[in-house]
VEXDREN-2710 file (C-alpha; in Angstrom, 1 decimal):
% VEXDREN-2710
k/r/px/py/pz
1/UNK/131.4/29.4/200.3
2/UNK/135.3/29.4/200.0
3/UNK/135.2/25.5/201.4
4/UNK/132.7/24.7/198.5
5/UNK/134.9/26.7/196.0
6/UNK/138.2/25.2/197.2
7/UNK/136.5/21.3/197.3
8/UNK/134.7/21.8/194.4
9/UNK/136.0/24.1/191.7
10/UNK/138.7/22.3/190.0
11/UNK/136.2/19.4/189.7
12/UNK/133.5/21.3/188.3
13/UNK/136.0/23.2/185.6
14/UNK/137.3/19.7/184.5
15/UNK/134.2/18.3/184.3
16/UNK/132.9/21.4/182.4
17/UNK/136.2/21.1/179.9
18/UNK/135.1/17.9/178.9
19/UNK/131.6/18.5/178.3
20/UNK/132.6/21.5/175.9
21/UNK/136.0/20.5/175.2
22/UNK/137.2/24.3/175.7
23/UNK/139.2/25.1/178.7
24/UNK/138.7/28.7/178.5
25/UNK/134.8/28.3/178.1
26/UNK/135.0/25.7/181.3
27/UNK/137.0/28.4/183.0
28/UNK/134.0/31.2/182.2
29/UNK/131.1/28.9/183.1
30/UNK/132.2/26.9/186.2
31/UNK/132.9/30.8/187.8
32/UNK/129.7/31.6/186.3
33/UNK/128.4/28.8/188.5
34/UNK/129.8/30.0/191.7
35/UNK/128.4/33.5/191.0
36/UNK/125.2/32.1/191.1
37/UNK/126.1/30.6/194.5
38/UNK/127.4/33.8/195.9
39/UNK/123.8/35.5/194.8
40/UNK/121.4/33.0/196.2
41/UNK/123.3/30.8/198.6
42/UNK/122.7/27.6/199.6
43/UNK/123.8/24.5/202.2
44/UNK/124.8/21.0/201.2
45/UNK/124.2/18.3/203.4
46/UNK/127.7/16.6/202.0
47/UNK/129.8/16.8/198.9
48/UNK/127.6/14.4/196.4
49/UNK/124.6/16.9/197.2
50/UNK/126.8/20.2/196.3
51/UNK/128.6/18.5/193.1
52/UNK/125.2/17.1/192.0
53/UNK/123.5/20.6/192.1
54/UNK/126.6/22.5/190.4
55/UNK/127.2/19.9/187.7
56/UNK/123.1/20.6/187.4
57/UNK/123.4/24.1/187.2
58/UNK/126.9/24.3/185.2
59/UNK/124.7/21.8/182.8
60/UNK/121.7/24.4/182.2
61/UNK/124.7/26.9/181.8
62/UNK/126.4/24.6/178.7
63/UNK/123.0/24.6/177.3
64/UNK/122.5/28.3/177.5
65/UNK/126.0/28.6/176.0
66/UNK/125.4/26.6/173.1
67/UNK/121.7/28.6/172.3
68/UNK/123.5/31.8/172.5
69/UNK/125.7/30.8/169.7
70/UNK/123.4/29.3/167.7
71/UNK/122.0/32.1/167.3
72/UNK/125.0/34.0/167.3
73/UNK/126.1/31.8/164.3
74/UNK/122.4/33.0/162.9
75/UNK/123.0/36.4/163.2
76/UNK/126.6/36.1/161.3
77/UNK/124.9/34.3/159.1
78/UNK/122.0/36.6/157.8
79/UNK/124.8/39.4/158.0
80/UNK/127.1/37.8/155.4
81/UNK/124.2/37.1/153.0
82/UNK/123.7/41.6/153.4
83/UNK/125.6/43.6/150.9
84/UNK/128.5/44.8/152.7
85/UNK/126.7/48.7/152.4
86/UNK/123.6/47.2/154.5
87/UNK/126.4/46.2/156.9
88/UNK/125.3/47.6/160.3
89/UNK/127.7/49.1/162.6
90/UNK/129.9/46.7/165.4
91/UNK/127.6/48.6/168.3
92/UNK/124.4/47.5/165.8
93/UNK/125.3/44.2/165.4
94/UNK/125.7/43.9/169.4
95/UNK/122.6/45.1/170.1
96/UNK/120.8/43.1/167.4
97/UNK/122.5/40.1/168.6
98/UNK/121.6/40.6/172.4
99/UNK/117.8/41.5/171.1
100/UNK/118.1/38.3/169.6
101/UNK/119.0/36.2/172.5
102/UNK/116.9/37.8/174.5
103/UNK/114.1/37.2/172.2
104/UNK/115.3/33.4/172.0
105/UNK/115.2/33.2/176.0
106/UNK/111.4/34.4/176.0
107/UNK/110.7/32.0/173.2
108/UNK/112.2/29.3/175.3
109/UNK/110.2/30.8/178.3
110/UNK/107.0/29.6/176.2
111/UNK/105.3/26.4/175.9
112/UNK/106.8/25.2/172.1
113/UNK/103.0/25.9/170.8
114/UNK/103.2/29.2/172.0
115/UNK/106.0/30.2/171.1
116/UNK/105.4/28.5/167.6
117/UNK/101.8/30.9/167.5
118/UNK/104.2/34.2/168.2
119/UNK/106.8/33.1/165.4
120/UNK/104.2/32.5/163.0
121/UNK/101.7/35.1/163.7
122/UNK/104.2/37.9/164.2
123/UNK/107.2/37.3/162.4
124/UNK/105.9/35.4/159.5
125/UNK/103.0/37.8/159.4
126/UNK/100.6/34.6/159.1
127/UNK/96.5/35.4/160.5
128/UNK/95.3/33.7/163.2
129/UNK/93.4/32.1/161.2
130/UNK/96.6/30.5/159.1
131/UNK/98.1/30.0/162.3
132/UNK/95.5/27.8/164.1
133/UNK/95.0/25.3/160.6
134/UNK/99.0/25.6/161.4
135/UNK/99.2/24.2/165.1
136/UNK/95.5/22.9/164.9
137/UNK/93.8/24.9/167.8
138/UNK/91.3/28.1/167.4
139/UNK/91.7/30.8/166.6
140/UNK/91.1/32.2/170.2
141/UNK/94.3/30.1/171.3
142/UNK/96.6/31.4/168.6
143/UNK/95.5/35.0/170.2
144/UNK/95.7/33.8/173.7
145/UNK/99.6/32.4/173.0
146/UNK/100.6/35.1/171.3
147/UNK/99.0/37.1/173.8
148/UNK/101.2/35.7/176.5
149/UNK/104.4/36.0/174.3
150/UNK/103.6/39.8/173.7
151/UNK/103.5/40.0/177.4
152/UNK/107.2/38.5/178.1
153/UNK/108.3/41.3/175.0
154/UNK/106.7/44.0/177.2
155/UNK/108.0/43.0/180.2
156/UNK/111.8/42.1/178.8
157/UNK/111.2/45.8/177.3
158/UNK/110.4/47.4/181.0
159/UNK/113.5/45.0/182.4
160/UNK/115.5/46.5/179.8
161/UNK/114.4/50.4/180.6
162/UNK/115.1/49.8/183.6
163/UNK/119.0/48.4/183.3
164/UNK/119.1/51.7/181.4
END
């Protein structure tokens, strides 16, 4: 591991600085990468094999980056349109904002229809019914999505009673 730090590191942080043109965000998500690598190991046959799987990896870390604060941005968003005595607390708004990504992940977890089903049939209050003229499938697909997505939410819940 220290070899593949040592060779690899200052590569992957530059490479990461251009792709988000932040050093300090390069800097967080190329050791976020070697993390992983400490956590679940793994060989290289040669160099091009271990920069092609950490430039993959830092990549799907830019793109979780970038969700995260999209929905950050969201969040600040929908707060700033609030009358400042609707204002939740700073430990609130942190826990809203973390529900909110991890809602986002499970979304992503989905298949886009799915996903689309659970949005529509739960947070736009829409009926099955509405929701399968919507995505054009039956009825008994719009429960059968939002039955998996209501599945993800339980299990994220358990996940989260445990970290507790």
């Amino acid at each position: 591991m220290e070899t593949l730090y040592c060779d690899h590191h200052d590569w992957l942080q530059g490479w990461l600085r251009r792709r988000l043109g932040n050093a300090a965000d390069a800097a967080d998500l190329a050791h976020d990468a070697f993390l992983r690598l400490l956590v679940t190991p793994r060989r290289f046959d040669g160099p091009p094999e271990a920069r092609l799987y950490l430039r993959t990896m830092a990549n799907g870390l830019c793109v979780d980056l970038w969700r995260r604060r999209q929905v950050e941005a969201a969040w600040l968003e929908a707060l700033a349109a609030q009358p400042e005595s609707f204002a939740p607390s700073s430990e609130q708004q942190a826990i809203v904002l973390q529900t909110l990504q991890d809602i986002d992940a499970m979304l992503q977890s989905l298949s886009s229809k799915a996903a689309r089903a659970f949005v529509l049939a739960v947070g736009c209050e829409m009926t099955d019914k509405e929701v399968a003229a919507e995505l054009d499938v039956s009825t008994r697909m719009v429960r059968k999505y939002v039955a998996q997505a209501m599945l993800l939410c339980m299990q994220m819940e358990a996940h989260d009673n445990v970290r507790s």
